[in-house]
KOLKOLPA-978950 format. One record per residue (C-alpha): residue in one letter; x, y, z; chain; residue number from 1. Coordinates in steps of 0.001 Angstrom, whole numbers, plus 500000, padded with zeros to 6 digits. Layout:
% KOLKOLPA-978950
{rec "A",{X,Y,Z},"A",NUM}
...
//
This chain:
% KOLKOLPA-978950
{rec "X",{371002,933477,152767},"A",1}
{rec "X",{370830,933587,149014},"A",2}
{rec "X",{371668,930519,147167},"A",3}
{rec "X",{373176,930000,143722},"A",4}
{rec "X",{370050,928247,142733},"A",5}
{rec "X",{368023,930695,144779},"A",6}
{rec "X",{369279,933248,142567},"A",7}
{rec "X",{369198,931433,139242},"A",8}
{rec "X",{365558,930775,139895},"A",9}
{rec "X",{364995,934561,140663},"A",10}
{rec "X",{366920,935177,137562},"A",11}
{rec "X",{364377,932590,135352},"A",12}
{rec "X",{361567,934223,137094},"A",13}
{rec "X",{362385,937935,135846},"A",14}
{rec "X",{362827,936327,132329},"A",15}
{rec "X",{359602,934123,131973},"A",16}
{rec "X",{358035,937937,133172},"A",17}
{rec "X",{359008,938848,129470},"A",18}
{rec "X",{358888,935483,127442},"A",19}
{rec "X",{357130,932437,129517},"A",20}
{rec "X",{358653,930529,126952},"A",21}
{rec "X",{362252,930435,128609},"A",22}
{rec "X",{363435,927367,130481},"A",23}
{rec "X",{366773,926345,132026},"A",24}
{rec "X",{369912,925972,129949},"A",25}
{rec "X",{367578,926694,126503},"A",26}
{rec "X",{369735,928599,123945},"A",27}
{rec "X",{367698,931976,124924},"A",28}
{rec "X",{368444,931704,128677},"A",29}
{rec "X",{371659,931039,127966},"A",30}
{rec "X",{372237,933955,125679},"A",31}
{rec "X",{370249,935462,127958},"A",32}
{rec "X",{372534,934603,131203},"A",33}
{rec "X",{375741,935219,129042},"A",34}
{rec "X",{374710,939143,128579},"A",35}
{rec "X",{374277,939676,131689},"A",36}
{rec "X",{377391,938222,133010},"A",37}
{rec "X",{379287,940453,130284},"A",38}
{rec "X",{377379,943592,131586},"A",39}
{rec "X",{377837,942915,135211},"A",40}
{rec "X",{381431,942435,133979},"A",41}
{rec "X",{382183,945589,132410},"A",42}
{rec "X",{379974,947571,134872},"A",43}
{rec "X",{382647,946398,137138},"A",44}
{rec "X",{385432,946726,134778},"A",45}
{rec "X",{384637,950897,134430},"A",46}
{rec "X",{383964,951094,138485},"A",47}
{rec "X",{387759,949912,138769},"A",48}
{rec "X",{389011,952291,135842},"A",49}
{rec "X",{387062,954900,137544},"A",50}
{rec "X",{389158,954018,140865},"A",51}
{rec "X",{391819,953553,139013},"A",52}
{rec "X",{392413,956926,137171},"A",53}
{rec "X",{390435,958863,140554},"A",54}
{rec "X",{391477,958017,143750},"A",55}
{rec "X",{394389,955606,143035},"A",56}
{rec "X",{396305,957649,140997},"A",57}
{rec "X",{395500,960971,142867},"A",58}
{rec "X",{396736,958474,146274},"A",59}
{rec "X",{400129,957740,144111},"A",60}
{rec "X",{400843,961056,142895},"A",61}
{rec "X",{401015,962363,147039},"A",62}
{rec "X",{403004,959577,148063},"A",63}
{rec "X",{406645,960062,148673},"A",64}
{rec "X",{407906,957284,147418},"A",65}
{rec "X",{409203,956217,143761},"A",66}
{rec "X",{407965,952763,143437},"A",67}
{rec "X",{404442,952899,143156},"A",68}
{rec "X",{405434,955531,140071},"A",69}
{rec "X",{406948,953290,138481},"A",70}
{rec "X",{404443,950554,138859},"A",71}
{rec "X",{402006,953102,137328},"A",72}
{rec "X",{404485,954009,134356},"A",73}
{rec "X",{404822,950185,133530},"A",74}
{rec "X",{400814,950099,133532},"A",75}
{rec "X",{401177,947764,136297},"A",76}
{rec "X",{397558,949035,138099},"A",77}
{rec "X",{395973,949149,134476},"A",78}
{rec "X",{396765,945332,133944},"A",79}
{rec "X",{395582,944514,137373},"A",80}
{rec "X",{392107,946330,137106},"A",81}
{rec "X",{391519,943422,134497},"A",82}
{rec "X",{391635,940736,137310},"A",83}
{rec "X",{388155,942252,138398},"A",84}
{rec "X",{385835,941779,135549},"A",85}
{rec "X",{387540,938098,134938},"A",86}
{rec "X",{386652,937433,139006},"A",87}
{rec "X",{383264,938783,138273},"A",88}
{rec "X",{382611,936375,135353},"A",89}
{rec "X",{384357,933824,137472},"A",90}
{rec "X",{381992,933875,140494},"A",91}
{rec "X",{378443,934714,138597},"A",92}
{rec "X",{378875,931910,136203},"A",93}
{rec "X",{377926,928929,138690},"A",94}
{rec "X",{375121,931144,139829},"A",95}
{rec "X",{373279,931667,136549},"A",96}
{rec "X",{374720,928471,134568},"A",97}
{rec "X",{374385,925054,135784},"A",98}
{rec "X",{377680,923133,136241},"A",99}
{rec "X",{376121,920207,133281},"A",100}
{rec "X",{375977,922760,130144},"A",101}
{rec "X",{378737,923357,127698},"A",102}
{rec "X",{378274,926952,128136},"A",103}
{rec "X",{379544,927126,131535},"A",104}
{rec "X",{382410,925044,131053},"A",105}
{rec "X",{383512,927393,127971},"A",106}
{rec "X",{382788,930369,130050},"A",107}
{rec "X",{384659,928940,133295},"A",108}
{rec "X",{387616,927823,131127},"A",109}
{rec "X",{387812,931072,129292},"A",110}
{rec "X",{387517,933411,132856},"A",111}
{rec "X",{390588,930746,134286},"A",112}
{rec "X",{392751,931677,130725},"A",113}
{rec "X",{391707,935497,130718},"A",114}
{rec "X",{392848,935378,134725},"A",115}
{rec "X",{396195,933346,134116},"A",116}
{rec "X",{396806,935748,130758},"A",117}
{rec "X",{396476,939156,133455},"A",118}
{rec "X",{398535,937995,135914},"A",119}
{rec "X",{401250,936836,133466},"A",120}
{rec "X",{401128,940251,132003},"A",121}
{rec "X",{400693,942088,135800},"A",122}
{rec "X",{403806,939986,137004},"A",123}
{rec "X",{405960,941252,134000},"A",124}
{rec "X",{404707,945032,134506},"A",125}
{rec "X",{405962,944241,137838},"A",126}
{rec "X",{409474,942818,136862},"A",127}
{rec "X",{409831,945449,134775},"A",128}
{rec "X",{409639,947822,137655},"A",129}
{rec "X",{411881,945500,139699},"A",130}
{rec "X",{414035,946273,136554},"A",131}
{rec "X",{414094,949478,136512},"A",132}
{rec "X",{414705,950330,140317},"A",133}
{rec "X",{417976,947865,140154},"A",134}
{rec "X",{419287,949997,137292},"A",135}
{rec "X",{419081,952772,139600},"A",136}
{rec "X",{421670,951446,142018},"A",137}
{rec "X",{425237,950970,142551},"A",138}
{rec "X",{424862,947022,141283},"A",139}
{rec "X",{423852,947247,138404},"A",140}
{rec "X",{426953,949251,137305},"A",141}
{rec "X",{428749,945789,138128},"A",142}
{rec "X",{426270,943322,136826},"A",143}
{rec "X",{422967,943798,134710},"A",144}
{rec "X",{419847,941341,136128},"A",145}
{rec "X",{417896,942356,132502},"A",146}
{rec "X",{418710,938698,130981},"A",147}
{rec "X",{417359,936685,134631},"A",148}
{rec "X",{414664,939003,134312},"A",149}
{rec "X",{413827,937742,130408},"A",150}
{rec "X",{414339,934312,131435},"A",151}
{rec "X",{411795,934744,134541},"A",152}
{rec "X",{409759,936209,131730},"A",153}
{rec "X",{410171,933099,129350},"A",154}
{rec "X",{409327,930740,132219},"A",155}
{rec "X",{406059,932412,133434},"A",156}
{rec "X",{405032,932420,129538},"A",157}
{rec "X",{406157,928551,129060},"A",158}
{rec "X",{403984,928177,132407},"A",159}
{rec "X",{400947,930191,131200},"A",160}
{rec "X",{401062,927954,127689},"A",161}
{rec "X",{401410,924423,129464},"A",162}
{rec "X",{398876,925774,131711},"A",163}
{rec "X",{396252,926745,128968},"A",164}
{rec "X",{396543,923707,127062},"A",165}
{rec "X",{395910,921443,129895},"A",166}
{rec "X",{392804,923382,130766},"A",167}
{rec "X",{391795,923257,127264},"A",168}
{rec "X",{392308,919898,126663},"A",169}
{rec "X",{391465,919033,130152},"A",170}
{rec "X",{394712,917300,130851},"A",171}
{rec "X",{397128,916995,133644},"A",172}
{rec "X",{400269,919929,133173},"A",173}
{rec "X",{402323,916495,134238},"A",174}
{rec "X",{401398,914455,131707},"A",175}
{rec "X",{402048,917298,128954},"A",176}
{rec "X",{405050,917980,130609},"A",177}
{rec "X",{405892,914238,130132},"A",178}
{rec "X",{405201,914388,126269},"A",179}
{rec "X",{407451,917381,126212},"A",180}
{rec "X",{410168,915070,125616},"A",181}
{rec "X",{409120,913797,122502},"A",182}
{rec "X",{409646,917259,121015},"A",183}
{rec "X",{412602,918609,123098},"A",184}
{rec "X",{414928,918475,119714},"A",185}
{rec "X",{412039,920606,117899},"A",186}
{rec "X",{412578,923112,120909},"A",187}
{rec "X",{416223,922951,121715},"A",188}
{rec "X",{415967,924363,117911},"A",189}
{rec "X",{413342,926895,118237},"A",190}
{rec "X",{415162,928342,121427},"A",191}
{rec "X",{418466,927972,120530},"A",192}
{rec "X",{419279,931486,120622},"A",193}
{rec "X",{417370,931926,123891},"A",194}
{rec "X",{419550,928710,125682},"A",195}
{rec "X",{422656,929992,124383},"A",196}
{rec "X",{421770,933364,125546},"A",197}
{rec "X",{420866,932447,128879},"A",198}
{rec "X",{424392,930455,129469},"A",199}
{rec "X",{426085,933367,127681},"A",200}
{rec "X",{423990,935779,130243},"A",201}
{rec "X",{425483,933654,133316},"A",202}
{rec "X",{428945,934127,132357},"A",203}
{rec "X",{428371,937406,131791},"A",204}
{rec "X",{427421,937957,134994},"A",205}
{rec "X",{429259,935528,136695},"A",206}
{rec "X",{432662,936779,135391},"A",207}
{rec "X",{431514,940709,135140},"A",208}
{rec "X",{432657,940359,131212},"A",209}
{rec "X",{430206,943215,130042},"A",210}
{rec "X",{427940,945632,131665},"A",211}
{rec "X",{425586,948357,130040},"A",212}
{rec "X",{427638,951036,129160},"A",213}
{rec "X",{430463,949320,128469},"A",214}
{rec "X",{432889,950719,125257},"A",215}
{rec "X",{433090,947537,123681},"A",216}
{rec "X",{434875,946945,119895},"A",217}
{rec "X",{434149,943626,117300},"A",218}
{rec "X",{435749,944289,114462},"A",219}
{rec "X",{434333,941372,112760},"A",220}
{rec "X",{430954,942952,113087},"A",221}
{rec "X",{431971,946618,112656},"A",222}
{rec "X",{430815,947351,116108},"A",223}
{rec "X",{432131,950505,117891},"A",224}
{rec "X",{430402,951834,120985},"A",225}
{rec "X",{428915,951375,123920},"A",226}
{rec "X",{426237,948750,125384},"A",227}
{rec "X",{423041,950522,125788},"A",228}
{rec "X",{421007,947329,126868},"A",229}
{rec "X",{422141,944037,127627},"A",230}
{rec "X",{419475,941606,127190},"A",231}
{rec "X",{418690,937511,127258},"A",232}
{rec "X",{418674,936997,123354},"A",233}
{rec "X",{420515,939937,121869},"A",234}
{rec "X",{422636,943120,122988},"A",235}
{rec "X",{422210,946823,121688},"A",236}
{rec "X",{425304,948375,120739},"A",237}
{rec "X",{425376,952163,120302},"A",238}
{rec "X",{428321,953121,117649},"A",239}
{rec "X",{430245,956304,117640},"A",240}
{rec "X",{428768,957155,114692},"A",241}
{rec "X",{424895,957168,116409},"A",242}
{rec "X",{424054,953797,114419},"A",243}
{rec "X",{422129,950873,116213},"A",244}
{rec "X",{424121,947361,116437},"A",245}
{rec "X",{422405,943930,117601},"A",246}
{rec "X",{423550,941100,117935},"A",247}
{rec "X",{423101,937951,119754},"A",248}
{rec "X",{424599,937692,123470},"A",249}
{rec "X",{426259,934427,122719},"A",250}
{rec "X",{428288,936467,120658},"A",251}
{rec "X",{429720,938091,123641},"A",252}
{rec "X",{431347,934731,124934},"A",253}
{rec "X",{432861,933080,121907},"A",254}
{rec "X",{434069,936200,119678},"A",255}
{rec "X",{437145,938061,119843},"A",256}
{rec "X",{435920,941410,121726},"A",257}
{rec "X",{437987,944554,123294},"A",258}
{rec "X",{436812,945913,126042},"A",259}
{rec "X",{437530,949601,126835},"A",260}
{rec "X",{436084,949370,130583},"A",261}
{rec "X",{439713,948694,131665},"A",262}
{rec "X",{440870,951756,129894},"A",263}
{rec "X",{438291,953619,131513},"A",264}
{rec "X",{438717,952626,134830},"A",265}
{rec "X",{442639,953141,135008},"A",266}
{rec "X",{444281,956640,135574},"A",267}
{rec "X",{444649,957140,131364},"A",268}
{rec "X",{444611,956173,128041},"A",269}
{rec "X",{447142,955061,125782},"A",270}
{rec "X",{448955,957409,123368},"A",271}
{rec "X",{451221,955097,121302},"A",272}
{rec "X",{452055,956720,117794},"A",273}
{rec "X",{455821,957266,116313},"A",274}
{rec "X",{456867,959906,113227},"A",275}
{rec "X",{459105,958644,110456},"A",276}
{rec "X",{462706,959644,110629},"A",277}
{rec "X",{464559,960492,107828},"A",278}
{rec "X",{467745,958801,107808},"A",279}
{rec "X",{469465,961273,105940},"A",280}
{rec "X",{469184,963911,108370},"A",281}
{rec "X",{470239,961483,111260},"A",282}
{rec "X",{474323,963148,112305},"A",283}
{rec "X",{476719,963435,115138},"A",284}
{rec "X",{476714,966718,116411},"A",285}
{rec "X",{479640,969268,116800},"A",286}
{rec "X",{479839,971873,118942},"A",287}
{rec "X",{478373,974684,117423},"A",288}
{rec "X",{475428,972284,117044},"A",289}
{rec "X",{475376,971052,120618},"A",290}
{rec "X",{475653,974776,122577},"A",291}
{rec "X",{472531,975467,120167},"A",292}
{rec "X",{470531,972803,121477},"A",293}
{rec "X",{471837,972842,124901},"A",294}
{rec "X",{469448,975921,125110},"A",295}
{rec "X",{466161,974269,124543},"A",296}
{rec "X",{464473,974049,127553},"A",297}
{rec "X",{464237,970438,129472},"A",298}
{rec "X",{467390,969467,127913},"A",299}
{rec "X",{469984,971680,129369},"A",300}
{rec "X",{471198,969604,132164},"A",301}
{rec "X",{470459,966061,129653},"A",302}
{rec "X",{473588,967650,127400},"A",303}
{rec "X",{475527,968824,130587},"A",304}
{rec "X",{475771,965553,131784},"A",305}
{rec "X",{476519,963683,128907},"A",306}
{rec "X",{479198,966171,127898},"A",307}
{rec "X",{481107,965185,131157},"A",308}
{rec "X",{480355,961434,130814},"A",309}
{rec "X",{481790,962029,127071},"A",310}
{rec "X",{485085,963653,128396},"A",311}
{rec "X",{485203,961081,130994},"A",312}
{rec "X",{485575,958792,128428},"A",313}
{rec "X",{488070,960411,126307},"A",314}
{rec "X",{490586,961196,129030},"A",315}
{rec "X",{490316,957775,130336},"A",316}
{rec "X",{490469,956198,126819},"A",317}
{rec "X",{493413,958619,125425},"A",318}
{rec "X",{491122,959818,123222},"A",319}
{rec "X",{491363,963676,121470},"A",320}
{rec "X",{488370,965188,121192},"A",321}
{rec "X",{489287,966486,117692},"A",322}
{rec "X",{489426,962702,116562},"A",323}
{rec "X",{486979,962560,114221},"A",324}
{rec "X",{487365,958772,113691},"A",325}
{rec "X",{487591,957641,117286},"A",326}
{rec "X",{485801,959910,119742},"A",327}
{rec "X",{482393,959573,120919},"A",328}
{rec "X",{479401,962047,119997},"A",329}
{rec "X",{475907,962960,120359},"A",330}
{rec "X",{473583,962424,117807},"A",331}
{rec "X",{470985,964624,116866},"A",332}
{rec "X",{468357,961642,116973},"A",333}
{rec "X",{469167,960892,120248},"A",334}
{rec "X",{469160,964044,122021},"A",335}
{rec "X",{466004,964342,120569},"A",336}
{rec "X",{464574,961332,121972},"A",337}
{rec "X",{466108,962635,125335},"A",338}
{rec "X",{464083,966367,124837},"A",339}
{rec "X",{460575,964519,124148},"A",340}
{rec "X",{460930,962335,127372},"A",341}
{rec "X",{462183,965728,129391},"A",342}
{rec "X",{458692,967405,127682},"A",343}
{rec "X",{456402,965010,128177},"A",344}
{rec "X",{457229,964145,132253},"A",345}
{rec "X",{456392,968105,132096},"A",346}
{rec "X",{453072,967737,130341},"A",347}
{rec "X",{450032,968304,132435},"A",348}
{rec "X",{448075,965849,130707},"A",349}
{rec "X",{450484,963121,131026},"A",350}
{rec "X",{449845,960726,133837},"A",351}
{rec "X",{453441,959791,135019},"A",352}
{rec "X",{452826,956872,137325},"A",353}
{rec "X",{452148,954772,134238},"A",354}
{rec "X",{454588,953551,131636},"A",355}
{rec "X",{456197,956851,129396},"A",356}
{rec "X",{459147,956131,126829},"A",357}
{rec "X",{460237,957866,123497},"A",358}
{rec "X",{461931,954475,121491},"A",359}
{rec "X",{463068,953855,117999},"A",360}
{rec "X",{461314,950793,116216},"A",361}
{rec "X",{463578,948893,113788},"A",362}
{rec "X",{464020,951218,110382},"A",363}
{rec "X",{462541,950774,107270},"A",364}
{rec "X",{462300,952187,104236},"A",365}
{rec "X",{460403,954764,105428},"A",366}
{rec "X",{462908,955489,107479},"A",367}
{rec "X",{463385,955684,111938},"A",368}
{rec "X",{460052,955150,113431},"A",369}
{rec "X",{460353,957524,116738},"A",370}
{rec "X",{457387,956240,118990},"A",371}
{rec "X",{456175,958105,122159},"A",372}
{rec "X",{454598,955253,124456},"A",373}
{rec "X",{452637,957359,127233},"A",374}
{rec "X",{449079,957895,128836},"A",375}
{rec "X",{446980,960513,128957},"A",376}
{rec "X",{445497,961283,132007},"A",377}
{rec "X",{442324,962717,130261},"A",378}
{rec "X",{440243,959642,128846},"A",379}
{rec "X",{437315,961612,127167},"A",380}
{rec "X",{437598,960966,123411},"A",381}
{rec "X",{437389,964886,122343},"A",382}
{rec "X",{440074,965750,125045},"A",383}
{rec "X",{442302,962725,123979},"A",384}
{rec "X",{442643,963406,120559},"A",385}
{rec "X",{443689,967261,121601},"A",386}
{rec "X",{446533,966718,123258},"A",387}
{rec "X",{447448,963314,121599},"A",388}
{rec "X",{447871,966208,118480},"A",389}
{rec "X",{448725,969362,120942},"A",390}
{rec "X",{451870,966245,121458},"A",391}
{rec "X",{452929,965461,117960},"A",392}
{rec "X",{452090,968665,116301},"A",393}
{rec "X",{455051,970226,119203},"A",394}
{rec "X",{457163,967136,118067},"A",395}
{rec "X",{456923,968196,114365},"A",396}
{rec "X",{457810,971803,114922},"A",397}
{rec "X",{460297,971029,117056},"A",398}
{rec "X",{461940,968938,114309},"A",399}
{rec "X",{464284,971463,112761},"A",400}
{rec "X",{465972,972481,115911},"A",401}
{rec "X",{467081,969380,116396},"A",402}
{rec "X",{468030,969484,112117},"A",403}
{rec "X",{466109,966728,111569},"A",404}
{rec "X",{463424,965769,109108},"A",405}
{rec "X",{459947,963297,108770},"A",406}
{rec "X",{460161,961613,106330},"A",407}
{rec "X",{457742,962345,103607},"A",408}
{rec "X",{457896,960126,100014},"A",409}
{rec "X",{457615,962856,097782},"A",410}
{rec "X",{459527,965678,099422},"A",411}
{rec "X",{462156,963063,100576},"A",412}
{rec "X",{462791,962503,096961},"A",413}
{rec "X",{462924,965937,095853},"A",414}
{rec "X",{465354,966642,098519},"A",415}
{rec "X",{467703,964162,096823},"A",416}
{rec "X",{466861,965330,093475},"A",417}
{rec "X",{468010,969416,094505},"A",418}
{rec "X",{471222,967424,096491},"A",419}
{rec "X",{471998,965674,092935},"A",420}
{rec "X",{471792,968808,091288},"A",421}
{rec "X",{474090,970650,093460},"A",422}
{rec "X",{476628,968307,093487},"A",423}
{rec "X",{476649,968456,089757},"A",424}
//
């Protein structure tokens, strides 16, 4: 069996061949030793490309399954093919270099760091496929894992730095991890954003706050969209208008946010908008007016039934009908309201298990607001906004009918202004 000093002595042998002036651990051997361990190094370094790109990826590409593809796409194989050469340099090193030089110990210290820094960067290629198969299920619609897997990230890296300096400075990980304490207020600083994150991450999660996708709205940060990543540090906020937002995920947890998942998720959207009344068009109708309007369609059995509750009334209160000052009427704002709740329990796009009224807010001087409170059964923004107008564009047409006006500033006061000059 061949030894290590077997073979360094081989090795010597072949090099006092060319220059008889080479001795153990003399700066030529040395050199000497170090070029070959780089060549033997990178020999093997191309034989594992060579497998690599060959037979490994021609052995993925006929598989059936997705998750060595994504390993590949994340470069995971391409980072691991690195662990060879550093092995290689790892294992000749005590062969050709004797454990008493300085050379060795650089050269054994650097192959440990170089092996440490590839499997830090193989484990994230591999989280990152972890990542990215999660996304693909059910779960992740309910809770993202992308902050735990930053924070795995952040505590392999804090690992792989306390681990380097200790092997640099030949030092116990313990007894750096022991002077950490002297500089935890320098580092609660430096990863403030990164603590916060993480705590903000956990409630996130915990509580099911936000997910990616998510139609969130800060309106102290002009945000308007939806969550396109939600990460450890900071989350990406597509706007309606295609711009980028980030901000930190903290932010998430101690701001004032609306969330339009609960929209979403219920059978409609909110239509809540009201049209100014003009008071001056608000009457009591007589009955010319009323058979008019008892034709409209929805409404017919509305006035029917409150004609009969109205003579009701007068024949139990002695009232005549012709009483001007004393009888009871319908008023044109009213029967209104009554129509627009008739139309929209008819509309196709109106859910009616949820909450539909037509009500008057308190007048101003602007006049009656008339509000229609109802949901639309269609969520999609486009669709929304088409019937929320199909709605309101029917109410304004339908105004006259009902001889009513909106009130409008200008042509409210040019209505006076022609009344004025009639009277005159």
């Amino acid at each position: 069996m061949l030894t290590a000093a077997r073979f360094r002595e081989q090795f010597l042998s072949v090099l006092q061949e060319f220059d008889a002036g080479i001795v153990l651990n003399n700066p030529l051997y040395n050199t000497l030793a170090l070029a070959f361990i780089a060549v033997v190094a990178f020999a093997f370094h191309l034989g594992g490309r060579l497998f690599l790109h060959s037979v490994l990826t021609h052995w993925i590409t006929k598989t059936q399954t997705n998750w060595d593809n994504a390993l590949r796409e994340h470069g995971f194989f391409n980072r691991l093919i690195h662990l060879v050469p550093a092995l290689v340099v790892f294992l000749i090193t005590p062969i050709l270099l004797t454990d008493d030089s300085l050379l060795y110990a650089v050269v054994m210290k650097a192959a440990l760091l170089y092996l440490m820094l590839i499997a830090l960067v193989s484990t994230s290629a591999l989280l990152n496929t972890v990542e990215d198969w999660y996304n693909t299920t059910e779960f992740a619609q309910k809770a993202t894992i992308t902050g735990f897997v930053q924070v795995i990230k952040l505590l392999l890296a804090i690992l792989f730095i306390l681990l380097s300096v200790s092997l640099i400075v030949d030092r116990s990980p313990l007894l750096l991890l022991s002077g950490l304490t002297a500089i935890a207020a320098v580092l609660l600083l430096i990863f403030r954003d990164t603590i916060l994150g993480f705590v903000s991450g956990i409630q996130i999660t915990a509580n099911r706050l936000f997910k990616n996708g998510d139609w969130i709205q800060i309106d102290k940060f002009n945000v308007d969209g939806e969550i396109i990543e939600l990460g450890l540090t900071n989350v990406k906020v597509r706007n309606w208008d295609n711009t980028i937002s980030t901000l930190p995920t903290y932010n998430l947890t101690n701001e004032s946010i609306k969330n339009w998942r609960g929209m979403q998720e219920s059978g409609g959207r909110r239509i809540k908008r009201a049209i100014n009344i003009d008071i001056h068009s608000v009457k009591l109708y007589d009955n010319e007016s009323l058979k008019k309007v008892a034709k409209i369609r929805f409404i017919a059995a509305y006035i029917e039934s409150k004609i009969q509750e109205l003579q009701r009334y007068h024949k139990n209160n002695s009232i005549d009908e012709n009483d001007l000052l004393n009888r009871r009427a319908l008023t044109n704002i009213g029967t209104f309201r009554a129509y627009l709740e008739a139309y929209l329990t008819k509309h196709p796009k109106i859910n009616q298990e949820m909450t539909l009224m037509v009500r008057q807010l308190p007048p101003s001087e602007l006049g009656i607001p008339l509000e229609v409170y109802c949901f639309c059964s269609d969520k999609a923004w486009v669709n929304y906004e088409k019937v929320q107008a199909d709605i309101f564009d029917h109410i304004m047409a339908m105004l006259p009918l009902f001889e009513l006006r909106a009130y409008q500033r200008d042509s409210h006061l040019s209505a006076l202004t022609q009344i004025a000059h009639q009277n005159s």
